[in-house]
LUMMI-550241 format. One record per residue (C-alpha): z, y, x; residue in one letter. Coordinates in steps of 0.05 Angstrom, whole numbers, plus 5000, padded with zeros to 4 digits. Layout:
ZYXa...
***
This chain:
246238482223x248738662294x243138692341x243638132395x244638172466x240537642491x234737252463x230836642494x224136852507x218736262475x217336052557x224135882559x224935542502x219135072515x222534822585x229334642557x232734062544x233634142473x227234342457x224733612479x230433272453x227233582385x220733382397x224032692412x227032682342x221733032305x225733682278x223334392293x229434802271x236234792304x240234762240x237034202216x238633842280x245434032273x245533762203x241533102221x247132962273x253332972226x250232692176x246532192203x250432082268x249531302285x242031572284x243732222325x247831882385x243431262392x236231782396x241332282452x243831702490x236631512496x234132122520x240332232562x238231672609x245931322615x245330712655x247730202607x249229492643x249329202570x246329582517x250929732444x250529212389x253529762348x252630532358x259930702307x264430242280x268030632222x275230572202x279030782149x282731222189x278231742240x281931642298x280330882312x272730952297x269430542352x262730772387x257230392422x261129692411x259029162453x255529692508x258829722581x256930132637x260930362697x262231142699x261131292765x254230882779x253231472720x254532072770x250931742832x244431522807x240331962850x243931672912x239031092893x231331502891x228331682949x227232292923x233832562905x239032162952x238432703005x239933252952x246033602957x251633322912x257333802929x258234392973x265434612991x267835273008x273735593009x277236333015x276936303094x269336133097x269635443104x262935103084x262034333076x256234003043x255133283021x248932932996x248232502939x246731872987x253132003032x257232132961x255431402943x257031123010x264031453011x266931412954x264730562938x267530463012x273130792993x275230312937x273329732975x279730153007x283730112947x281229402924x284129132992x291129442971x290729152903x287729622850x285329292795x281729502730x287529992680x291230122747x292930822743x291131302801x294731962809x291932612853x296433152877x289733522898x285134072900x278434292884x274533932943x270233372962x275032822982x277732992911x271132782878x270732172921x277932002905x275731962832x269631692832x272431102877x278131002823x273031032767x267630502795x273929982802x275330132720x282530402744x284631032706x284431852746x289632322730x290332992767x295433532771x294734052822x299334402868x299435062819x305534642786x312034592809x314933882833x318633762764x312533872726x307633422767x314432882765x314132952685x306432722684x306432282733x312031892720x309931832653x303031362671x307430992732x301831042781x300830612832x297231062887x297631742899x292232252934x295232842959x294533383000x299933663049x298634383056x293134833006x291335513018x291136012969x290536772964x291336783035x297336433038x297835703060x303335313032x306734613044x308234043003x311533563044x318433683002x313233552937x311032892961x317432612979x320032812914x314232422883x315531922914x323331732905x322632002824x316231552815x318130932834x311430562819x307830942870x306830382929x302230822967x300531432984x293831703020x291832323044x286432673028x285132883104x285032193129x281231843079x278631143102x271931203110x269830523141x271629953090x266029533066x263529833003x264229432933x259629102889x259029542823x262029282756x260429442686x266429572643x266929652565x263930312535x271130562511x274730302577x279530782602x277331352641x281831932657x288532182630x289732912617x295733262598x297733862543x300634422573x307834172559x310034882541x313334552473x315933912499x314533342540x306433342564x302832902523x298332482563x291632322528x287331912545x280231912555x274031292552x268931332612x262831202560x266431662504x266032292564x259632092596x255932132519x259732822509x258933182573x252432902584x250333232512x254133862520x251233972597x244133712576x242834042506x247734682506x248034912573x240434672591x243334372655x236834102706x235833712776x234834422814x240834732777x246435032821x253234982782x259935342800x265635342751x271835642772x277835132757x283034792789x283934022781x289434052733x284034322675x280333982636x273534412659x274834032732x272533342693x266633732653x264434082718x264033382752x259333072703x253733552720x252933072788x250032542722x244332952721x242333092789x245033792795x249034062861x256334232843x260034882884x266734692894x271035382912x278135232929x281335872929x284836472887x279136782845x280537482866x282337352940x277137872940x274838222883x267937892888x268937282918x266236922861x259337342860x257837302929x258536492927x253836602865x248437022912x250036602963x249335922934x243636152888x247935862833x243935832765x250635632721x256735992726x263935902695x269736102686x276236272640x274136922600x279537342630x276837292693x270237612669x275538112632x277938342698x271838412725x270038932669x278839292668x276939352750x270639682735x265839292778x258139522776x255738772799x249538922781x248739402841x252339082894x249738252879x241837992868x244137432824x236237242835x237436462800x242636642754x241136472680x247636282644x255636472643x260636082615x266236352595x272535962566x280635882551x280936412511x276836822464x271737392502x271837962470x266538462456x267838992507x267238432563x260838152524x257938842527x260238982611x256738332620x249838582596x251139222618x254039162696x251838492714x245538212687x241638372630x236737732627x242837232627x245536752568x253536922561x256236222531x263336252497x264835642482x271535312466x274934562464x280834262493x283633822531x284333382478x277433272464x275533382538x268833802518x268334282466x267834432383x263735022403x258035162455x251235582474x245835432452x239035532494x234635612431x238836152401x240636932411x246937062430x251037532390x257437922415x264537562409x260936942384x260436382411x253636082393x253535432348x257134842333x256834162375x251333742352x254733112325x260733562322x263233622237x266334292248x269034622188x274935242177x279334982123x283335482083x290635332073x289634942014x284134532056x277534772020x270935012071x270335632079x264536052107x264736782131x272536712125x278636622175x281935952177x284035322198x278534962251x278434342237x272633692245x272433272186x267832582224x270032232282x266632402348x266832002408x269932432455x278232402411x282532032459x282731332456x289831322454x296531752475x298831372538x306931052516x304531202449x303930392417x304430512344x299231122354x305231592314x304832122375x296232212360x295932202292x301832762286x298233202338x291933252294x292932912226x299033142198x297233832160x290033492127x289232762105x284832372154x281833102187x282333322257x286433952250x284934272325x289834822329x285835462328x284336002276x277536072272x271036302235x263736032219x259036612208x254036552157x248036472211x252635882236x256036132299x263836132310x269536702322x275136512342x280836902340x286636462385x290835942364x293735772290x301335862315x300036372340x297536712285x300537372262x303037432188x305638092174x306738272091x302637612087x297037792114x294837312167x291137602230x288637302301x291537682364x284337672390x282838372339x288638682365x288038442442x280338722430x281839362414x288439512464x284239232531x279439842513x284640262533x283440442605x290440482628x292239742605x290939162645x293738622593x297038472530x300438012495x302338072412x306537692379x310137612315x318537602310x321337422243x326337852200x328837932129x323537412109x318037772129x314037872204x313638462239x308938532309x311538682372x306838852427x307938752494x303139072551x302339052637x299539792660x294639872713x298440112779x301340752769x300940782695x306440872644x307640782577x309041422549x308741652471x302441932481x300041212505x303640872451x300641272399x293541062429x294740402421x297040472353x290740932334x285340452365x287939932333x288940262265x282440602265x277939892285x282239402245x287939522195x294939802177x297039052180x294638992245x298739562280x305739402318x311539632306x314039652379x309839642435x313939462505x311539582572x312338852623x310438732694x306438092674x303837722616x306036922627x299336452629x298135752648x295435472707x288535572677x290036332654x290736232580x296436802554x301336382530x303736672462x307736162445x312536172491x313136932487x313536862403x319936382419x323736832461x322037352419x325336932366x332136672396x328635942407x328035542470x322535522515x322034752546x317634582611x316935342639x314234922702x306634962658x306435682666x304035952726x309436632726x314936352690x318736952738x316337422676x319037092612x326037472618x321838062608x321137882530x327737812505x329538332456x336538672450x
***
């Protein structure tokens, strides 16, 4: 067996929050718990939400509710709480009220710091704000925002009054933040009139007026500069477990965004479990996760403030200078950092020794997410940053807003794998004909309800726009979308998404082996693969962005086809290999292979607005 790159040392293991939570329950071994919590999961979520210390203002009369069908599976029926008394309970103890919440900073230097007593004060004056100008309970409240504090006040406002947050930042275009928006018909907008980023400051006056005439249920709009701050503040109100939270969106790269929808109880139980018991989050912990509002890792992120932990809230471009992000880490003695794997990739492609230049004195755990992190990052990380340090892959969606797969404090951590399953999480990989598999790519897929599904596609009434996202290709299963393994220890690979899965003579392989082997290569800086149909068969084209100066020669191309022959297969090499000026992403840096597999393929690419260098995609068209 591979030797591993990190294990918890038994100190450790005594002071985390999974090692009580065991205690609590009475099970000594990890993969017991693991089984104890899908099999027994009424048992499993009543003993965590215990332990997690949710306010309830009226406990559950039921902890599930099962239905025929997964998707309307109700939890904790007959329990209410209110969200946001959830994330400012220590505004209420003498000992933690003065603790900072949030601490802003941006590219320029800015620094701003908020406590979790002035939090409180803000944001429930604030909706007294938005109660005098008619927000009710299901009202929908849009953002056009950033990654600051009057962002988090925004929210948490919204949420105590039971009305529903939904966020797109200014990354996207005007027609794209139009397409979501107008979709939920807001009724107040947050927004922001100019952003810096990368050195660059930019305006969105034109933005906002286009909002407003193409949104027409928009009857205000308040900016985040000039937020009331003297309204008297409201009484709090409890609300149903399942009531409404936040709305996210899919990426919209294959038609119209879906807009999902997400219960205030259903997230707090989820992130609360995933922050708590995976990531060992405490009341001295320092978090920073790099994200903009738009992602789904914004709403995570913000849940650490139900736990007492101070949240770092950079507003910025992550490479405005090569080490921004570790000198906010030294400088914030951060304990928890995060951020999309190929961020951590180009830390390793630009070859910086972090180890020598940054203390990293409190640091004990990276995150690392959006797309699979490959073992030559996995290895730089323990090699030129920190060796006693927990590297967490972990995966999800914004359709589940939290993850299928997560770290695990208890556990070693093993390169390119990503540590265990959820607890409470029934995570299988199904083989085409729909049988579990072990030790073997496949389909990942959960088989049990969990309470963090959406309660419902917004516009969706009959429900047919959920159930064919995740129920059509298995009867009654949640089919996630990504091509995946479970090792025989019981920790996950994943290799990217299912289509996007190459096929070549049959043969069906994730881009994350080839992608693993190519980024070795010093000279490339990026890669995308992708498979383009012909004569009934699939053939892979390659497509790769050179560091500065480099170019793709046949001595190059015959590199890449010898690394990757030699440390996978035959099947695996491409039959062309093209040289671009960029790879198109998202707004959250995920390589978008989808869209580069349709022009490949003659078919239409709809809502180019979601990708954050649509400029690129003429690139990929083949003569």
């Amino acid at each position: 067996m591979t030797q591993a790159s990190w294990t918890p040392s038994p100190d450790d293991i005594l002071k985390t929050h999974l090692h009580a939570f065991m205690q609590q329950v009475g099970i000594s071994d990890y993969q017991a718990l693991y089984q104890w919590s899908i099999h027994q999961p009424e048992d499993f979520w009543k003993a965590f939400s215990e332990y997690s210390g949710i306010i309830f203002s009226k406990n559950a009369q039921a902890i599930l509710k099962s239905h025929a069908e997964m998707r309307k599976t109700q939890w904790f029926v007959g329990a209410e709480l209110n969200f946001s008394e959830n994330l400012l309970w220590c505004a209420k103890k003498d000992a933690s009220k003065n603790r900072p919440a949030l601490i802003y900073t941006n590219e320029h230097g800015d620094r701003k710091t908020i406590s979790y007593h002035e939090l409180s004060e803000r944001a429930l004056s604030l909706a007294g704000y938005l109660q005098s100008l008619g927000v009710t309970k299901g009202d929908r409240i849009a953002g056009f925002v950033t990654n600051r504090i009057e962002t988090v006040i925004a929210m948490l406002a919204t949420a105590s009054l039971g009305a529903l947050w939904s966020t797109c930042g200014p990354e996207l275009g005007a027609a794209a933040v139009i397409e979501r928006f107008s979709q939920i018909t807001p009724k107040i907008l947050f927004y922001i009139s100019t952003h810096r980023y990368d050195g660059k400051t930019f305006s969105h006056d034109e933005t906002i007026q286009k909002l407003q005439k193409n949104v027409p249920s928009i009857e205000e709009i308040i900016d985040l500069d000039a937020l009331p701050a003297t309204h008297a503040a409201i009484a709090i109100e409890a609300f149903p477990f399942n009531h409404p939270l936040y709305i996210l969106y899919s990426s919209g790269t294959t038609g119209k965004p879906k807009c999902m929808v997400h219960g205030a109880g259903n997230t707090l139980l989820q992130h609360k479990k995933e922050l708590l018991l995976h990531t060992d989050v405490h009341e001295n912990d320092h978090v920073l996760f790099y994200t903009s509002c738009s992602w789904m890792m914004w709403h995570w992120m913000i849940s650490n403030l139900s736990l007492g932990a101070t949240i770092i809230l950079y507003d910025g471009a992550p490479f405005y200078r090569d080490t921004i992000l570790p000198d906010l880490i030294d400088e914030y003695e951060v304990s928890i950092f995060g951020c999309g794997a190929k961020i951590l990739e180009t830390y390793f492609k630009k070859n910086l020794c972090l180890r020598k230049t940054h203390q990293f004195k409190k640091l004990k755990t990276i995150l690392a997410t959006a797309s699979p992190l490959i073992h030559e990052t996995f290895s730089y990380l323990y090699r030129d940053v920190k060796k006693d340090v927990r590297v967490s892959s972990i995966s999800g969606g914004s359709d589940i807003i939290s993850c299928f797969a997560l770290g695990n404090p208890l556990l070693p951590v093993y390169s390119e794998e990503m540590q265990c399953r959820g607890l409470g999480m029934a995570v299988e990989i199904f083989d085409e004909a729909g049988n579990a598999v072990i030790d073997q790519p496949g389909e990942l897929v959960c088989t049990q309800p969990f309470p963090s599904m959406p309660i419902y596609f917004w516009n969706d009434p009959t429900g047919e726009k959920y159930f064919h996202a995740y129920f059509d290709k298995f009867p009654n299963v949640w089919t996630h979308g990504d091509f995946a393994k479970i090792t025989p220890q019981g920790s996950m690979i994943i290799y990217g998404r299912s289509d996007a899965t190459l096929n070549p003579g049959g043969v069906r392989i994730g881009t994350a082996d080839i992608y693993e082997q190519v980024l070795k290569i010093p000279e490339v800086a990026d890669c995308v693969a992708v498979g383009k149909q012909t004569a009934g068969d699939e053939v892979i084209i390659l497509f790769v962005k050179l560091k500065e100066n480099s170019l793709l020669d046949e001595a190059l191309i015959n590199t890449i086809k010898k690394i990757i022959r030699d440390n996978t297969s035959p099947h695996h090499v491409p039959q062309k290999i093209i040289q671009v000026s960029d790879i198109p992403k998202t707004i959250n840096g995920k390589t978008m292979e989808i869209a580069v597999k349709n022009i490949v393929n003659g078919k239409e690419i709809k809502n180019i607005e979601a990708l954050a260098n649509p400029e690129c995609l003429a690139e990929f068209k083949l003569p």
